[in-house]
VEXRO-199133 format. One record per residue (C-alpha): residue number from 0; residue in three letters; x, y negated, z. Coordinates in steps of 0.5 Angstrom, whole numbers, always signed. Each point is the difference from the previous one (the first is absolute). Layout:
VEXRO-199133
NUM	ALA	X	Y	Z
...
END
This chain:
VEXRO-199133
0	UNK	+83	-125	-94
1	UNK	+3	+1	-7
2	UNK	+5	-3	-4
3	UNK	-2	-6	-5
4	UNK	+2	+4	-6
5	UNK	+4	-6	-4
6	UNK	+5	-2	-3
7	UNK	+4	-5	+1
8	UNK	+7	-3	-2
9	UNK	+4	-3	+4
10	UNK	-1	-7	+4
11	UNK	+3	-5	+6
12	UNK	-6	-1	+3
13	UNK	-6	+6	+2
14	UNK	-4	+2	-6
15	UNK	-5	+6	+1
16	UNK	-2	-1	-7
17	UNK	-8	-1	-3
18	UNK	-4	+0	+6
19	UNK	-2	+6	+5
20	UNK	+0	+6	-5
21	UNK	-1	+8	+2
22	UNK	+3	+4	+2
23	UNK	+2	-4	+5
24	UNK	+4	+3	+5
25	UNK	+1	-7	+3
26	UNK	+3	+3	+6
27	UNK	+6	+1	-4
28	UNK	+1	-5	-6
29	UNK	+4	-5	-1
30	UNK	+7	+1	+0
31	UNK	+7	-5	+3
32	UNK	+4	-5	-3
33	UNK	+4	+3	-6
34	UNK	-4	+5	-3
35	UNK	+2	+3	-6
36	UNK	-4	-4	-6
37	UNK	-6	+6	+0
38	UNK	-3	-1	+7
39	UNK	-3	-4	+4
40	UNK	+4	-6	+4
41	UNK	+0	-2	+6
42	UNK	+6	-5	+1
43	UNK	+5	-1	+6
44	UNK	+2	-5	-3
45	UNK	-6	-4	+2
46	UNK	-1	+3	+6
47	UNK	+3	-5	+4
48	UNK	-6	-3	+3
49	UNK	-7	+1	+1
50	UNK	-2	-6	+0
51	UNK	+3	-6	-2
52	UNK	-1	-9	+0
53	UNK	-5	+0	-6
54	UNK	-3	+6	+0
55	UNK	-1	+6	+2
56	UNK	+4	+7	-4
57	UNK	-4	+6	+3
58	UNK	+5	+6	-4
59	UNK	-5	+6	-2
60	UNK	+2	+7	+3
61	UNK	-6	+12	-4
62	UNK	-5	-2	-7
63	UNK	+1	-4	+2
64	UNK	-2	-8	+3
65	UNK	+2	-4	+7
66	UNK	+6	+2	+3
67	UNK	+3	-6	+5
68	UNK	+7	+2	-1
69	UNK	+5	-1	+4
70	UNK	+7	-3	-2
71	UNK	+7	+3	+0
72	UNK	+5	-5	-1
73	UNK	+5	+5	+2
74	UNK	-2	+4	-6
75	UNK	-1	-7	-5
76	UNK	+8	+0	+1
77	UNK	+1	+7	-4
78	UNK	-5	-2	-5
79	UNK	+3	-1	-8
80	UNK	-2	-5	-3
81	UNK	-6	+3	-5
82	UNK	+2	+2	-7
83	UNK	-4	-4	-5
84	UNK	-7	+3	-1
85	UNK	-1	+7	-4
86	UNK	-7	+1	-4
87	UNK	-4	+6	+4
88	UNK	+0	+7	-3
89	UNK	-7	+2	-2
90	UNK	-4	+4	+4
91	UNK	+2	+6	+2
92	UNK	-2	+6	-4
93	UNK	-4	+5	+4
94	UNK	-4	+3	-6
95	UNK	-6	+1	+0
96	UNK	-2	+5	+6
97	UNK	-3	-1	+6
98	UNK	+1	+4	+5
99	UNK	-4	+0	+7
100	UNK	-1	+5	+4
101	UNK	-7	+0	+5
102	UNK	+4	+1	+6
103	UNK	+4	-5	-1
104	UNK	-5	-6	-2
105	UNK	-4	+3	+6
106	UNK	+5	-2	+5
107	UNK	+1	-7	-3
108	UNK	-7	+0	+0
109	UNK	-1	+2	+8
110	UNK	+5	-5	+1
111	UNK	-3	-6	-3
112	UNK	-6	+2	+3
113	UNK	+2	-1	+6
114	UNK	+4	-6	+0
115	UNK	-7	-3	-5
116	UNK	-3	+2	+6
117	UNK	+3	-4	+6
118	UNK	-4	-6	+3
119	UNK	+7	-2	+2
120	UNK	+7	+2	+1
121	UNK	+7	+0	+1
122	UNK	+6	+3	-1
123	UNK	+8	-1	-1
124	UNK	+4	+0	-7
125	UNK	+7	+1	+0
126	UNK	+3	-2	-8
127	UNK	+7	+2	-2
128	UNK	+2	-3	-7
129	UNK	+6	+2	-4
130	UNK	+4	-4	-4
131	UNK	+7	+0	-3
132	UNK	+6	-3	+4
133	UNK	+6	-2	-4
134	UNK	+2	+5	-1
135	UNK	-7	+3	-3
136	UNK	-1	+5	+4
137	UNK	-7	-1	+4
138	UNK	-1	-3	+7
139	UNK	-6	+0	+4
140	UNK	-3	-5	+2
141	UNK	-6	+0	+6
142	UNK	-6	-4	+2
143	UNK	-5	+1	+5
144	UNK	-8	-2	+0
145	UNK	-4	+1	+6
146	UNK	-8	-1	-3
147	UNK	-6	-1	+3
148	UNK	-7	-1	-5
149	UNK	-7	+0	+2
150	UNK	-4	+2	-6
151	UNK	-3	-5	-4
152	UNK	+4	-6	+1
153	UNK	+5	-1	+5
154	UNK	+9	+3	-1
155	UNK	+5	-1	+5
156	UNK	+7	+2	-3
157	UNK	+6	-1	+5
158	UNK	+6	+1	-3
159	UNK	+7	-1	+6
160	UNK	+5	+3	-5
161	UNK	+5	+1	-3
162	UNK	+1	-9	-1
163	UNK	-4	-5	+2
164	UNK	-6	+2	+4
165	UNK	-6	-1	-4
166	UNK	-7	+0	+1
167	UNK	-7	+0	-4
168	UNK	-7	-2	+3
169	UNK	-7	+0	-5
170	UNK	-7	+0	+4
171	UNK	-5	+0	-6
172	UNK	+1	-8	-1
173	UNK	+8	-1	+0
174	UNK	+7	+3	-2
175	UNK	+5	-1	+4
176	UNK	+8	+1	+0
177	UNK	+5	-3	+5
178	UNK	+7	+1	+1
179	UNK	+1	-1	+8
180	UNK	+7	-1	-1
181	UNK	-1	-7	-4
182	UNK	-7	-1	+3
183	UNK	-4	+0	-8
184	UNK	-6	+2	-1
185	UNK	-3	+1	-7
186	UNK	-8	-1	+1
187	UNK	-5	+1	-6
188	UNK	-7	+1	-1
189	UNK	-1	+8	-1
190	UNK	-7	+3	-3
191	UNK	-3	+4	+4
192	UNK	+2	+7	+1
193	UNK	+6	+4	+0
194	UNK	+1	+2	-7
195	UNK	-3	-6	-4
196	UNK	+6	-4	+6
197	UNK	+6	+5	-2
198	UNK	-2	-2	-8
199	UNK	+0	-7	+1
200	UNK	+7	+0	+4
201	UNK	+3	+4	-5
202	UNK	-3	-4	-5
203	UNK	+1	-7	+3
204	UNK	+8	+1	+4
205	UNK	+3	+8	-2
206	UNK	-2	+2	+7
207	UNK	+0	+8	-1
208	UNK	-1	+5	+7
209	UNK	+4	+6	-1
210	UNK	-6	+5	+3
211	UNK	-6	-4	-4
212	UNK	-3	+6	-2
213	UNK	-2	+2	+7
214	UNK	-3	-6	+1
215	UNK	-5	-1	-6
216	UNK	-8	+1	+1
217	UNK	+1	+6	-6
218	UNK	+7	+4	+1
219	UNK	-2	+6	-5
220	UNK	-1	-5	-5
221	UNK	+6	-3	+0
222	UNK	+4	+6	+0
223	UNK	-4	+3	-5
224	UNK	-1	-4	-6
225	UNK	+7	+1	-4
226	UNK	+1	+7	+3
227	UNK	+3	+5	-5
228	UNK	+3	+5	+5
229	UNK	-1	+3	+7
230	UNK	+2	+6	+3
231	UNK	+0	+3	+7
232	UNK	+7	+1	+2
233	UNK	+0	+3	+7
234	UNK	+0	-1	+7
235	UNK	+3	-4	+5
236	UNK	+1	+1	+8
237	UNK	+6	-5	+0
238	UNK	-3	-7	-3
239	UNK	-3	-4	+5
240	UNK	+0	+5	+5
241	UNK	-7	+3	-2
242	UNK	-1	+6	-5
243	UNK	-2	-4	-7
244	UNK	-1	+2	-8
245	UNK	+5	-1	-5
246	UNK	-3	-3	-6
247	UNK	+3	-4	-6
248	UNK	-3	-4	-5
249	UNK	+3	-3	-6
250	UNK	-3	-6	-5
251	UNK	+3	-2	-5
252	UNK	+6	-4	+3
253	UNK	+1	+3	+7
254	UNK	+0	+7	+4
255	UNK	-2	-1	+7
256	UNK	+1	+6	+5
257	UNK	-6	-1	+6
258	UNK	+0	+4	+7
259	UNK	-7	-1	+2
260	UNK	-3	+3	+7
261	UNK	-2	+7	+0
262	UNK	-5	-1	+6
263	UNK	+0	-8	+0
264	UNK	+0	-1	-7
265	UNK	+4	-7	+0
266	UNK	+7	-1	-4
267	UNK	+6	+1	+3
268	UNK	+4	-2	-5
269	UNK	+1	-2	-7
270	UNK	+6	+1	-4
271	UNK	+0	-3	-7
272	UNK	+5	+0	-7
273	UNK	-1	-4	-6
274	UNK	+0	+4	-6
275	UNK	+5	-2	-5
276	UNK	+4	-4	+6
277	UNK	+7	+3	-2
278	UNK	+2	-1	+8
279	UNK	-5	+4	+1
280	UNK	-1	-4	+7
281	UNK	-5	+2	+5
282	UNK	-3	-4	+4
283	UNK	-5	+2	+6
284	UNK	-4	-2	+5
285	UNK	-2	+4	+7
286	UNK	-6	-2	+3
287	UNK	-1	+2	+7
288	UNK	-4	-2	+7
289	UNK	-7	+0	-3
290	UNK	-6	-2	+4
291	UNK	-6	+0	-4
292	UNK	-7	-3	+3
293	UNK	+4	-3	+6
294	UNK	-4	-6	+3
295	UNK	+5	-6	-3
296	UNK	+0	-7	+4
297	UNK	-4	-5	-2
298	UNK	+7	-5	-1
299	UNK	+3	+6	-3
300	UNK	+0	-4	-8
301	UNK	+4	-7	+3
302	UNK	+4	-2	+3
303	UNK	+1	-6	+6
304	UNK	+7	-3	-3
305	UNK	-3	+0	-7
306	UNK	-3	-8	+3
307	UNK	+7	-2	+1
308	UNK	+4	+2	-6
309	UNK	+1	-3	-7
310	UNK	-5	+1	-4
311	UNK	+3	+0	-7
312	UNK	-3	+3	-8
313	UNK	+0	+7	-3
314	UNK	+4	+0	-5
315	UNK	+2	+6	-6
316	UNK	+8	+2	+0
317	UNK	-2	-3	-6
318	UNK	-1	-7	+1
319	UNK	+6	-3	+3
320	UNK	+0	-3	+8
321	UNK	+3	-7	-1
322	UNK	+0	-1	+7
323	UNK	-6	-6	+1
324	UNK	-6	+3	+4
325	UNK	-6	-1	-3
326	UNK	-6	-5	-1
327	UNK	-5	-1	+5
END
């Protein structure tokens, strides 16, 4: 659960840039509609639907990988129309030092120990997102994800709200995306475990989830792989009504400040700012209601109303919808 460290300039649709690069963070990575030209974007102004005639447009929302967003068309009204697209500042200059200190790196790493650990889980993930009003300061946008997984090959992500109640299935052999409201569902053949899914939807539609980090087979490597700092801030008794270890980690485009369990050693919250972002907009994601190796129903990975929808194509927000429903 780390923040993907990349830099992006601005954009109309979701773009979380090449591929799923550590440090992750994924719960907290991409960034709403109007964002300056250094960071990661995540429109309003397509927000509008999920799911449309001709395709389905599943917005990416930490490190990030496969957020069902939700719409905001209250806030599509405040938008300014963006500004010709500027030229991404070089990376951040951190010099040369990397500063982990043990403390910190074992805590991250009992964390992701116990999440790799789990046969199956579920948890709550609550994402507040800033963006600029008209009036440039930062609004805050929120969405909530309720996720179920059994390891090795099975995810079920519910999103009510904000907007439009999404929903997404995958069982080891299928991916699926359904908007109630609408009664579409995008249906695609998926590889056969969760990471390789995650990929494969990123690649394939721009589907990102903001807590992709808790759920892949190896956390810690994720976390890790770019990490240049990491410190132990303190302790906490306010965060999830639970004691946890403050810790921080900085890559080289992102600053990530985690609560992690002191007795459960789960993440409690994670609290991200991109480097070189002038706003200095922060974007957080609170995960709650954990139940690890529960048992999980056997029809937990679909659904009933997915027989009568319309089934529709996985499109990338940058392929444009025309509206036409797919070939058979």
């Amino acid at each position: 659960m780390v923040v993907r460290d990349l830099p992006v300039g601005r954009t109309t649709h979701h773009r979380i840039g090449p591929a799923l690069e550590p440090l992750s963070f994924g719960l907290v990575y991409p960034i709403l509609a109007n964002p300056p030209a250094w960071t990661i974007a995540f429109t309003l102004e397509n927000a509008d639907h999920f799911a449309r005639p001709g395709g389905v447009q599943m917005k990416s929302l930490i490190a990030a990988a496969l957020s069902i967003a939700a719409s905001f068309a209250s806030a599509q009204a405040q938008q300014q129309p963006a500004p010709p697209a500027t030229a991404a500042p070089a990376t951040p200059d951190l010099g040369a030092r990397v500063e982990i200190e043990p403390a910190a790196l074992a805590l991250v790493k009992a964390m992701s120990e116990k999440l790799a650990a789990a046969k199956t889980m579920s948890f709550t993930a609550v994402t507040t997102y800033e963006s600029p009003d008209r009036t440039g300061e930062p609004l805050a946008y929120f969405t909530r994800s309720q996720v179920i997984l059994q390891r090795p090959d099975k995810l079920r992500v519910i999103t009510p709200g904000d907007g439009p109640r999404t929903e997404f299935y995958y069982d080891g052999k299928t991916a699926q995306a359904y908007e109630p409201a609408v009664n579409l569902v995008a249906v695609a053949e998926a590889p056969e475990t969760i990471d390789a899914m995650l990929r494969a939807a990123f690649e394939k539609a721009a589907i990102y989830f903001p807590f992709t980090d808790v759920i892949v087979s190896d956390p810690l490597k994720m976390i890790t792989e770019n990490l240049r700092i990491a410190f132990v801030v303190g302790k906490s008794i306010v965060v999830g009504d639970v004691p946890t270890d403050i810790v921080v980690l900085v890559g080289p485009f992102v600053h990530v400040q985690l609560w992690i369990g002191s007795d459960d050693k789960l993440p409690r919250l994670a609290r991200a700012i991109f480097i070189g972002d002038p706003s200095h907009y922060r974007h957080t994601v609170a995960l709650s209601d954990w139940k690890l190796d529960q048992p999980v129903a056997a029809d937990a990975f679909t659904s009933a109303a997915l027989a009568g929808a319309r089934k529709v194509e996985f499109v990338p927000p940058a392929v444009p919808i025309t509206g036409a429903a797919p070939k058979k």
